[in-house]
Each structure stands twice: as C-alpha cells, then as structure tokens.
C-alpha positions in Angstrom: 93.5 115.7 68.5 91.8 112.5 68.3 87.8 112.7 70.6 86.9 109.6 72.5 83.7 108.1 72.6 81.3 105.1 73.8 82.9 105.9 77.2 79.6 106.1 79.4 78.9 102.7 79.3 81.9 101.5 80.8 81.2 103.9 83.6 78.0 102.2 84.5 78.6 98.9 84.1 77.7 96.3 87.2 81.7 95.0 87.1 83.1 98.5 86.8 81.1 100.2 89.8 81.7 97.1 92.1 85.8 97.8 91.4 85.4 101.0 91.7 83.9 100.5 95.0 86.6 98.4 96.3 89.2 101.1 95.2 87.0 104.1 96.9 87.0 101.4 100.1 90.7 101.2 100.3 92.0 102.1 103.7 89.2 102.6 105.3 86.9 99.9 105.1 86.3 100.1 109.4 84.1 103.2 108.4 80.0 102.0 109.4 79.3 104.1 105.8 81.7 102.2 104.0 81.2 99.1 105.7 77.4 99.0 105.0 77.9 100.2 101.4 80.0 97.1 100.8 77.6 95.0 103.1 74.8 95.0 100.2 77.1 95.9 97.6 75.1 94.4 94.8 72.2 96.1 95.3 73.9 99.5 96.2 75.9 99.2 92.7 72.8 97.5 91.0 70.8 101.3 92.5 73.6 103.6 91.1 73.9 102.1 87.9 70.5 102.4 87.4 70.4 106.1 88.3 73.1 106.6 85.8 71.5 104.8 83.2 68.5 107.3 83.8 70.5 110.0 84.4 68.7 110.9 87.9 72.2 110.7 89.4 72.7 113.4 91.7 75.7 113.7 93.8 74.8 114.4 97.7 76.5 117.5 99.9 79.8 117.6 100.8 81.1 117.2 104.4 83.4 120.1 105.0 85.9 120.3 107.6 89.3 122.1 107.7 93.0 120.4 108.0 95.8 122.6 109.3 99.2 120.8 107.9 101.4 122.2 106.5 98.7 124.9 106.1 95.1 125.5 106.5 92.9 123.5 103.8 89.1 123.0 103.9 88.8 119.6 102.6 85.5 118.5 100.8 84.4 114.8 101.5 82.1 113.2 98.9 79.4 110.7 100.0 81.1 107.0 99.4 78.5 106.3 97.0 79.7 109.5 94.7 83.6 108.3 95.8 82.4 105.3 93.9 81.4 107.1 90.7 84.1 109.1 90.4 86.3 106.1 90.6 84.2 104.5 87.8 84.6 107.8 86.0 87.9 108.1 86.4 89.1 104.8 85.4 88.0 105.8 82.0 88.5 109.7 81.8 91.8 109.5 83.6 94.4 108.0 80.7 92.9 110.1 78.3 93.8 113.1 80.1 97.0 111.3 80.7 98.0 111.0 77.4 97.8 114.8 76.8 100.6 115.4 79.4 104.4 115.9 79.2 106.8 113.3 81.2 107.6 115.8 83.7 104.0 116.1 85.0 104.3 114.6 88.7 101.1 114.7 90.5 98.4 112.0 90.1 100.2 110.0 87.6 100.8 106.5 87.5 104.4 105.3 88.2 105.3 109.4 88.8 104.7 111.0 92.4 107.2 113.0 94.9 110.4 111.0 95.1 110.1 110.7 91.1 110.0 114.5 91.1 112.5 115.0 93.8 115.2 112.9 91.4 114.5 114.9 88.1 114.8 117.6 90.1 117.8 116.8 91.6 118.9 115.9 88.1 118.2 119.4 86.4 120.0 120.8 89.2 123.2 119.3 88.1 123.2 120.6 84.5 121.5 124.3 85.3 123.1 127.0 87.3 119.6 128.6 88.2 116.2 127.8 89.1 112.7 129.4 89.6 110.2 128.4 91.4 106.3 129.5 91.2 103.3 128.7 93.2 99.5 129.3 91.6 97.6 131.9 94.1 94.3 129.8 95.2 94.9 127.2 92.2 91.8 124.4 93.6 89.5 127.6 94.1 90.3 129.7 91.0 89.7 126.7 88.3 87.2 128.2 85.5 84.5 126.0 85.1 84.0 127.0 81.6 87.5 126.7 80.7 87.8 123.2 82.1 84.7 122.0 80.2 85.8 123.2 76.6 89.1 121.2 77.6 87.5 118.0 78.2 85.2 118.1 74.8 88.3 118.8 73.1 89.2 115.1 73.8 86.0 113.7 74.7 82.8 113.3 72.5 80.5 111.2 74.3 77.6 113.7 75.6 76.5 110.9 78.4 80.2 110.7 79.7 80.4 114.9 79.7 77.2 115.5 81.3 78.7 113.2 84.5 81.7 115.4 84.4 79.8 118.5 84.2 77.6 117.3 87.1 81.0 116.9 89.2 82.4 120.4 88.3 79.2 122.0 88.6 78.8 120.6 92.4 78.6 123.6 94.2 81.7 123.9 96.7 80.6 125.8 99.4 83.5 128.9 99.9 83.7 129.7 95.9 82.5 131.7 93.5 79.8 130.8 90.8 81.5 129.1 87.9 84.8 128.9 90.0 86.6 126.2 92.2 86.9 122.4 92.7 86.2 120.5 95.9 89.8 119.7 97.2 89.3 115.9 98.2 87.7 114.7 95.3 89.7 112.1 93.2 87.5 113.8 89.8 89.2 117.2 91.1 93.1 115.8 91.5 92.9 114.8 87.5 90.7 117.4 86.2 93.0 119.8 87.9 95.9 118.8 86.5 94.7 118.8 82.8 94.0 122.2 83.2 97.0 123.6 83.2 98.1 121.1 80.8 98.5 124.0 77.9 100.9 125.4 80.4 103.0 122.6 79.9 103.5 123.0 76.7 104.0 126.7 75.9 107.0 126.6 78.5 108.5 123.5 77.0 107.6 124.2 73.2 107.3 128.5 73.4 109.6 129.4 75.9 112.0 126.7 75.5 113.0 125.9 78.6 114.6 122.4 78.8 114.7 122.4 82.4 111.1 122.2 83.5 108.7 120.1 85.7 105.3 120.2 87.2 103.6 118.8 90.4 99.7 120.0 90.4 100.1 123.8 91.1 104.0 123.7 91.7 106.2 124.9 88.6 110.2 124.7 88.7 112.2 126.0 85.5 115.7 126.0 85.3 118.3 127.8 83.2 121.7 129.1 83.2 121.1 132.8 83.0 118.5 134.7 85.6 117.8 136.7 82.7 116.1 133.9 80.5 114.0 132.7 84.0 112.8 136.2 84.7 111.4 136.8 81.2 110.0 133.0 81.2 108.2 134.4 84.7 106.4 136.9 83.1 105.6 135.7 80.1 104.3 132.7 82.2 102.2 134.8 84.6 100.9 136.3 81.0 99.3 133.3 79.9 97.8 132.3 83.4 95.7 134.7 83.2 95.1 135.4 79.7 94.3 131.7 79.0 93.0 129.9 82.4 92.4 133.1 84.5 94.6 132.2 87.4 97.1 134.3 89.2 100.3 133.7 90.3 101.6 133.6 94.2 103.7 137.1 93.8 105.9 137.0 96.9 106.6 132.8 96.6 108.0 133.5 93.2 112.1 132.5 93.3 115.0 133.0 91.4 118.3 131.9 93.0 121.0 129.8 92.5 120.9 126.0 92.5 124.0 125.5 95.2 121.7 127.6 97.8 118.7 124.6 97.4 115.9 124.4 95.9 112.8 124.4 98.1 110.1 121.7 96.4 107.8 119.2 98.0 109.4 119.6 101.4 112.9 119.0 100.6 115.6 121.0 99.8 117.0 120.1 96.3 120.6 120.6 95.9 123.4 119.5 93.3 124.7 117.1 95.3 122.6 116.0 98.3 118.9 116.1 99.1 117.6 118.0 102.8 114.2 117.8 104.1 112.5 121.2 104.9 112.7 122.1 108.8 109.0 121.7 107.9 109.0 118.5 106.6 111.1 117.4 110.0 109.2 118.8 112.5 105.9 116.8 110.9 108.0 113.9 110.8 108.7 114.2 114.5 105.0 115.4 115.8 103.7 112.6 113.9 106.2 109.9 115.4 105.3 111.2 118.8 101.9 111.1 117.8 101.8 107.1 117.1 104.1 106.3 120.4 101.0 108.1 122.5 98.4 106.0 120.4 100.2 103.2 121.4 101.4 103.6 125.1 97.3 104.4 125.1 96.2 101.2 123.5 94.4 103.0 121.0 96.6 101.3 118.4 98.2 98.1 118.0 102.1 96.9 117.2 101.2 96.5 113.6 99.4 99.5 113.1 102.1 101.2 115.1 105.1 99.5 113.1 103.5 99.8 109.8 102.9 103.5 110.4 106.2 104.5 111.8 107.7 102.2 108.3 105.8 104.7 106.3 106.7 108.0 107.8 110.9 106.5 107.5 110.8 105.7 104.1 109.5 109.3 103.2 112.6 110.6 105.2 115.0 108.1 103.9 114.5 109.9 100.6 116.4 113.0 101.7 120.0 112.4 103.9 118.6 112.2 106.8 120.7 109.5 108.3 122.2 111.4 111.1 118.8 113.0 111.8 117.1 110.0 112.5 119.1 108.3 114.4 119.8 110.6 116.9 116.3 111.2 117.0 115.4 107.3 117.2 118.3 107.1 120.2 116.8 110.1 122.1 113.3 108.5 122.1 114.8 105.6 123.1 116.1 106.5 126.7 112.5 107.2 127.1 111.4 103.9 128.7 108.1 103.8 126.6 107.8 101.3 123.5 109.9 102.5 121.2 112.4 102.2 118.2 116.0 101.3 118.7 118.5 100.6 116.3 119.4 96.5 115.5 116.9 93.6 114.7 114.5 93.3 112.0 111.6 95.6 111.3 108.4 93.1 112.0 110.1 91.7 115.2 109.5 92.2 118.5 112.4 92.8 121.1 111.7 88.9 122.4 112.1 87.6 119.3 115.5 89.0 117.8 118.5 86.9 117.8 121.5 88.5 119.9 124.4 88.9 118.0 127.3 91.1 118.2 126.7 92.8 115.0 122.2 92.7 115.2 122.3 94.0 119.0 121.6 96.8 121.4 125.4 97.2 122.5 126.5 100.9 122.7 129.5 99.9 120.8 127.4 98.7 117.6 128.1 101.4 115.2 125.8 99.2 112.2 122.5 101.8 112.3 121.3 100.7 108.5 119.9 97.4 109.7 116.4 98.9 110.2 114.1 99.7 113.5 112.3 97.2 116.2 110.1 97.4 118.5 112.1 97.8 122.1 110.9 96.5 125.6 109.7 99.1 127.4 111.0 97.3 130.9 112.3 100.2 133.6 113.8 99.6 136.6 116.2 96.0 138.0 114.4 94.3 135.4 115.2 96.1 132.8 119.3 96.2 133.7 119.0 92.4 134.1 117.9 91.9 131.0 120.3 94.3 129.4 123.1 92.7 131.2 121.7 89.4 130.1 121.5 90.7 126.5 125.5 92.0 126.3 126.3 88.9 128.1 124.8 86.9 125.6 126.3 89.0 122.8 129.6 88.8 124.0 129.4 84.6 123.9 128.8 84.9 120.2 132.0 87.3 119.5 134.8 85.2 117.5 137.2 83.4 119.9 140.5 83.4 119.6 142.5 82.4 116.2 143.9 79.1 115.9 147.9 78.4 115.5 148.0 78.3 112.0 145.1 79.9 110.8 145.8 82.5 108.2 149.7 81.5 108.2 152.0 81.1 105.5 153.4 77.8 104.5 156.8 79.1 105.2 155.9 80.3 108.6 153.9 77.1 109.5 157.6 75.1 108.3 159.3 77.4 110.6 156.9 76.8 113.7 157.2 72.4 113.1 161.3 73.2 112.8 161.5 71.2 109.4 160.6 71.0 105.9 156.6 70.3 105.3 157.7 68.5 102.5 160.3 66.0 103.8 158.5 65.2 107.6 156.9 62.1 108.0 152.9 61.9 108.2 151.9 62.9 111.7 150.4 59.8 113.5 148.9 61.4 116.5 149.5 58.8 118.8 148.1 55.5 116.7 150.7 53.1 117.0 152.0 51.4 113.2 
C-alpha cells in the first residue's frame, strides 16, 4: 500500500487555511464568532499557520450540548478556529482515505450520500430474496485510538501531518473512556470514522463473499438469497468487530427478514418495488414543517428563508412515494388561514404574483399537484372570498371557448356541410364585388 508524504505543508499554507475557513464558515456566517474570525481573517490565518508551523497548536475545549432527534446525541462543537484546521486537514487526509474505500461506502463521500444509498439499496433488493441489517453498539464512542492511529500510518508517512491527526484523536471528549471515542461533530471524526471500519469492507466483500453489501458510517446491509448464508455472515462479522477494531454489535437491532416485508435504512423503507419513508422520518417531516410556519407567522424568519427551508425538507421526501402523503398534508395546512403552501404556481412566487390559469390555479377541480408549492395569501374573512371568487372568475376567462365550425373536420364532412364539391365551387368572394 503506497504511504503519502510532504502533506503538512499543504495543511498550513496562507491559501489553504483562508479556503478552509470559508468552507468551516458555510451556513453560518451570521455567528459574532464566525463573523469576527472572517472580519481579520488574514491575520487570524497568518496566527494559526504560524502555530502550526511551530507546532504550539492546541485545539481549545469543546462546547457540549445534547440533540434529541431521532435520538439523544451529545454533540461536540469545536472552536471555529480548530473547524478551520480540520478543514485544512482534511482537504488533504480525506482522498487518501477515500481511495482505500469500496464503491458502496455512503457516508462522507463525495458524489455518494443517502438517496445514492437508498437506490443501491433498492437495487440489491431486486436481485436478493433476503437482507440483514446491523447497527454498531456506541460506534462514535467505542473507536480505539490506537487502532485508528496504526491505520492512518499505514497510508501516511509524514510525522508533521500524523502528529495533527493524533492531536485531534487524542482531544479528550468529555463522556469517554481513555484511549476511546471521537467527538461526534467534528468533520476530522466523520472521515476518520469511516476508515475505520474500512477492513470491514473488505473481509465481507472479499472473505465472506457477499455480493450484496453496502455501508453508511455505522449502518451495514448484506443481502443474499438464503437466511442461512446471512446468519453465518452475522457472526462471523460480529467476530471480527471485536477481534480486529474492538467494537460490538447492536444485538437486538440485528435483522434478517425478507426483502418484500421492507427494509428499514436511513429512514425509509426499502422495498422491491417502491420506496416508504419511516413513520419516523414523517413525523419529523411534519414537526419540522410546522416548525418553520410558526417562525414565520412570528416574523422570526423571512419568505426566503421560509421557502428555501420548506424546498429542502420536500425534496428529502420526494425521494420516497410520498405523493399522496404530502399533498394531503399540504391541503390540510392549507384551510389553516396562516401563510402557507398550496398546490399551483411556481416555487419562488408569491400568491400576487402567479398567473391564473385554468391548469396553474387554486380551483378545487385542478387535479395537476406536480407543478410544485407557493406561498398562499393568508387573507380570512369577505376579503379573502372576494379574492377567491375573483381568482376562479379569472380562471374561468382563460378556459378554451368554443370550437369553430370546421375545426378538426374532415374534408369530406366540411364538402357535405357547403352542399358541393370543394373542388368544383367557385372561390368564395365574401362580398367584394368582381
């Protein structure tokens, strides 16, 4: 396996620190940290690459707090100075550990993520007749230290470059045990986690020989067409968690079942023929909508932030068949009188703004519900019937008037109508006298 080296310069240089601090400062550049780090950014970069070059780096304490969805996690939140390091770091670390994965490796992967994962999956599905699912118990908390340190100098040989790795995985996390654990939150922790259980990868796929397998972080689905082949592959699997990396499986999330009763993976449910999201995944869907319609009936967020929010949470949905779903959830929060999302229109356009037509329009009897969302009025009251009678009325002038004679006729039938042959009449001379 080929070691890489001269890497640590590349970390520390003035251009790679400054676009690493603009990539640690997307989305949330409103923050007074991040906003005053990118304020003086020259000399904050010009003081950290200095550091480095010195090696009195030293990352600062983590602010813990805890998130509760879809379960409890306590989250670890890295200074944005260190976020800008392990950006720096990771720009160069990252495709090396890339390059030591299989395809079917999901998580923190260029040009890979859920809805990748969710097709493949779907796709194995189709050929296999069984799945099974396992889940690694406490995987963020349970990472060796050790372990993932020999790893890295298996592909790296630059000392300068591994002592700024080790300084990240040595960073004491606050719940864990000596030697154990990575800070969930850190970008350093998403790649170095996966590596680790890259040798995984491979003894399913090259030992066990099962064709049907894929990975996202922590999440392993391997599909065959006999329970007997997926059971043995469990064991022998759980084997060489612990043997190898010291990690345990989850015991009562490990599944064998057919494909045709779903398979449950990154909150859908994965079948042959047709993709389901999770009651889970719905019911965040729906807090979360609810959620952004308070922010903004409260002012505390704007149209665009609202729209581009609610644009988000629909395309993750519109990845599963969740047509029905969602509109008669859409049409439910619409009789609500608040702003709101209604079928017809364009996306980015307000309700002033959209055309009325027939086929774009709020009339009951559209039955068209692919043409996207907009933003309703949120009128009540005489108002609001005026301007929905205003709205059919005007829809109703653009419906297609009667046919004209002749239109869509046959020449016979037109020859019939006139009483003669087209042929042999005379030119019509509508009244002009020759």
């Amino acid at each position: 396996m080929k070691r890489h080296g001269f890497l640590f310069e590349k970390v520390c240089a003035f251009d790679a620190l400054v676009r690493a601090a603009h990539e640690a400062a997307r989305g949330k550049r409103s923050s007074p940290r991040v906003a005053g780090f990118l304020l003086d950014i020259e000399l904050e970069v010009l003081e950290l690459e200095e550091e480095l070059l010195l090696k009195t780096y030293h990352p600062r304490p983590y602010h813990t707090f805890m998130v509760h969805d879809p379960k409890d996690r306590m989250i670890c939140a890295a200074d944005f100075r260190d976020r800008v390091v392990h950006h720096a770091l990771c720009a160069q670390l990252g495709p090396i550990m890339d390059r030591s994965l299989i395809s079917d490796t999901y998580a923190c992967r260029t040009g890979r993520g859920t809805h990748k994962a969710v097709r493949r999956t779907q796709m194995f599905c189709q050929r296999f007749a069984h799945f099974l699912k396992l889940d690694v118990r406490k995987f963020f908390d349970s990472v060796d230290h050790r372990i993932l340190k020999a790893m890295l100098r298996r592909v790296v040989k630059d000392p300068d470059l591994l002592w700024l790795a080790d300084l990240f995985i040595d960073h004491p996390v606050p719940w864990t045990a000596p030697g154990k654990g990575l800070p969930i939150g850190n970008l350093t922790s998403q790649h170095f986690a996966n590596y680790y259980l890259s040798g995984l990868d491979y003894f399913i796929k090259e030992r066990l020989r099962i064709p049907g397998f894929l990975r996202y972080m922590d999440d392993l689905v391997l599909l065959a067409d006999e329970k007997t082949t997926l059971w043995d592959a469990a064991k022998r699997v759980e084997a060489y968690l612990w043997e190898k990396l010291r990690l345990r499986l989850k015991q009562d999330t490990t599944l064998v079942a057919p494909v045709s009763q779903g398979l449950p993976f990154l909150g859908f449910r994965i079948y042959p023929g047709v993709i389901k999201l999770s009651h889970q995944s719905w019911r965040r869907f729906r807090r979360r909508v609810i959620g952004q319609d308070k922010m903004l009936a409260q002012g505390i967020i704007g149209e665009e932030t609202w729209q581009r929010s609610i644009s988000s949470l629909v395309g993750h949905v519109r990845h599963a068949n969740s047509r029905n779903l969602r509109m008669h959830f859409f049409e439910a929060r619409g009789d609500r009188g608040s702003n709101r999302v209604n079928r017809g229109g364009s996306w980015n356009n307000p309700a002033h703004n959209c055309r009325s037509a027939y086929r774009n329009n709020d009339h009951p009897g559209n039955r068209n519900i692919n043409l996207g969302f907009r933003l309703s009025s949120s009128q009540q009251g005489p108002d609001a019937t005026r301007s929905r009678t205003r709205r059919q009325r005007q829809s109703s002038d653009h419906r297609p008037g009667p046919v004209p004679a002749g239109v869509g006729q046959t020449r016979d039938a037109r020859r019939r109508q006139v009483g003669g042959n087209a042929r042999t009449s005379p030119p019509a001379t509508h009244g002009i006298q020759t």
